[in-house]
C-alpha positions in Angstrom: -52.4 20.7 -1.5 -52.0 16.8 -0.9 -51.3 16.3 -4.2 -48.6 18.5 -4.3 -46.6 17.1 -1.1 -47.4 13.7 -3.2 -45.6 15.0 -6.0 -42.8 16.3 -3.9 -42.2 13.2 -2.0 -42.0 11.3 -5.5 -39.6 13.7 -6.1 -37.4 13.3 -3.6 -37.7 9.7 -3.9 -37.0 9.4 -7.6 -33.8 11.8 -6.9 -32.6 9.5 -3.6 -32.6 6.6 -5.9 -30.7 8.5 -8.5 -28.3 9.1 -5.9 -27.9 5.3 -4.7 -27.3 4.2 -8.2 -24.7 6.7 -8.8 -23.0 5.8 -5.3 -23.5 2.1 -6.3 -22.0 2.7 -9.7 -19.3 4.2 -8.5 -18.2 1.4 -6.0 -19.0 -1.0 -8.7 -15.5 0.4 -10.6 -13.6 1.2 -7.9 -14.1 -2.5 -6.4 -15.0 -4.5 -9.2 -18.0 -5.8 -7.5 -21.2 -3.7 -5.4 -20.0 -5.7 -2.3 -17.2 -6.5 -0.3 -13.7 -5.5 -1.1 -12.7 -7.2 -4.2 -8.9 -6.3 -5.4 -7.7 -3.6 -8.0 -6.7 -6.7 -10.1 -6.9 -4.2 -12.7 -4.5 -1.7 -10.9 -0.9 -2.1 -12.9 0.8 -2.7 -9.7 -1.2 -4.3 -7.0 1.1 -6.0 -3.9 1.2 -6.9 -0.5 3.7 -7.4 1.7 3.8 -9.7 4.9 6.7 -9.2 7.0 7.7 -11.8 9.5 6.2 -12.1 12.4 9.1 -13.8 14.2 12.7 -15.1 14.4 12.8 -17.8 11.3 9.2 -17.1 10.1 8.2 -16.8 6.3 8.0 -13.3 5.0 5.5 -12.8 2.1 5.7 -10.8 -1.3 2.3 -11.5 -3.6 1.7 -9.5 -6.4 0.3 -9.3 -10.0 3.1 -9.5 -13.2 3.2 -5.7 -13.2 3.7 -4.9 -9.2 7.1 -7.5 -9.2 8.6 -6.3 -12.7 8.4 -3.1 -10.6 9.7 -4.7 -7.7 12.7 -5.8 -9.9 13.2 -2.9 -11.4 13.0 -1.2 -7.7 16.0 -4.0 -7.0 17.8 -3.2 -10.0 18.2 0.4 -9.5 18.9 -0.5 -5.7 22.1 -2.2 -7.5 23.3 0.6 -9.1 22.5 3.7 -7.5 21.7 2.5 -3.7 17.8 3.2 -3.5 15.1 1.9 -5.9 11.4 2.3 -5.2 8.6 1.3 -6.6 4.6 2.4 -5.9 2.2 -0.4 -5.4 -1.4 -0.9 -4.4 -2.9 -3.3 -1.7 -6.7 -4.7 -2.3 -8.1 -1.5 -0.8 -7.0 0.7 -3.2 -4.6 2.5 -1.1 -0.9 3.4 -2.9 2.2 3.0 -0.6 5.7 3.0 -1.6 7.9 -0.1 -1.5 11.4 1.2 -1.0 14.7 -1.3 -1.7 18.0 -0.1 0.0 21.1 -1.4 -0.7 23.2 -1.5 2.5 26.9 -3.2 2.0 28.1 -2.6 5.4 27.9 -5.3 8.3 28.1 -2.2 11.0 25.2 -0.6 9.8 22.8 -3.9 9.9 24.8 -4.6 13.7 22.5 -1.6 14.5 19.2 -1.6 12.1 16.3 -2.0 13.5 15.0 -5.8 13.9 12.1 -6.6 10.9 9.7 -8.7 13.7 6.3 -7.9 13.7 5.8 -9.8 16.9 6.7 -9.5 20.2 9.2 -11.1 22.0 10.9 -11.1 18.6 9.6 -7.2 17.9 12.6 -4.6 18.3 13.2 -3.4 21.8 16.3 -1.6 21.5 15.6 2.6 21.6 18.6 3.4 19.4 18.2 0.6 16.6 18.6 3.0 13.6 15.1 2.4 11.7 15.2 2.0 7.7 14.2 5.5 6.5 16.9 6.8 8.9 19.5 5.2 6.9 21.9 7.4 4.8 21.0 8.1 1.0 17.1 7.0 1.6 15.6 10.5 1.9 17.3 13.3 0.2 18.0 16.8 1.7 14.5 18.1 -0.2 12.2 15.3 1.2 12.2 13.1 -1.8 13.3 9.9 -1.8 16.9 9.0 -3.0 
């Protein structure tokens, strides 16, 4: 009887380990590495943007080749049409849409929503009319443009 909860045990040990290679093999390609959170370098389009934290302060666009010829091509259809967007990774893996809106009229940015990240330079106003409120952005279905 001892030599079969022996056997069992080994078992389950052999299979647990199976299991932790597997998990680590896993996290191995989705990270590039087994520790730490290394970015999807590999990901066509990996980008992160840093807005500005206050008035005059730097805002930051870095991205791989692929993620800013989208990003131009996002602008470029901006041009033409009014909306471009692009989808883009950060170095967690998660997607987000980057979204480029042309806006032409000085009225409309009078009442947009200030970009600060910050306070006391963060928006206070209630009624500043937010980005994805603006006309042409999201279409009557949901989908953008």
């Amino acid at each position: 009887m001892k030599w079969q909860v022996v056997v069992f045990i080994i078992g389950v040990a052999i299979l647990y380990a199976a299991l932790l290679l597997t998990i680590l093999q896993v996290a191995k390609w989705y990270h590039g590495s087994y520790t730490g959170r290394k970015a999807l370098i590999t990901d066509p389009a990996s980008m992160h943007i840093f807005g500005q934290k206050q008035w005059h302060a730097e805002a930051y666009i870095v991205a791989n080749t692929a993620a800013l010829t989208r990003l131009r091509d996002a602008i470029s259809a901006a041009l033409i049409s009014g909306v471009g967007h692009t989808l883009s990774f950060t170095n967690d893996g998660e997607g987000y849409m980057t979204l480029v809106i042309k806006e032409d009229d000085v009225k409309v940015f009078d009442t947009l929503s200030s970009p600060y990240t910050e306070a006391p330079a963060s928006e206070v106003r209630k009624d500043a009319l937010k980005p994805w409120n603006l006309p042409g952005v999201m279409g009557k279905d949901g989908q953008i443009g």
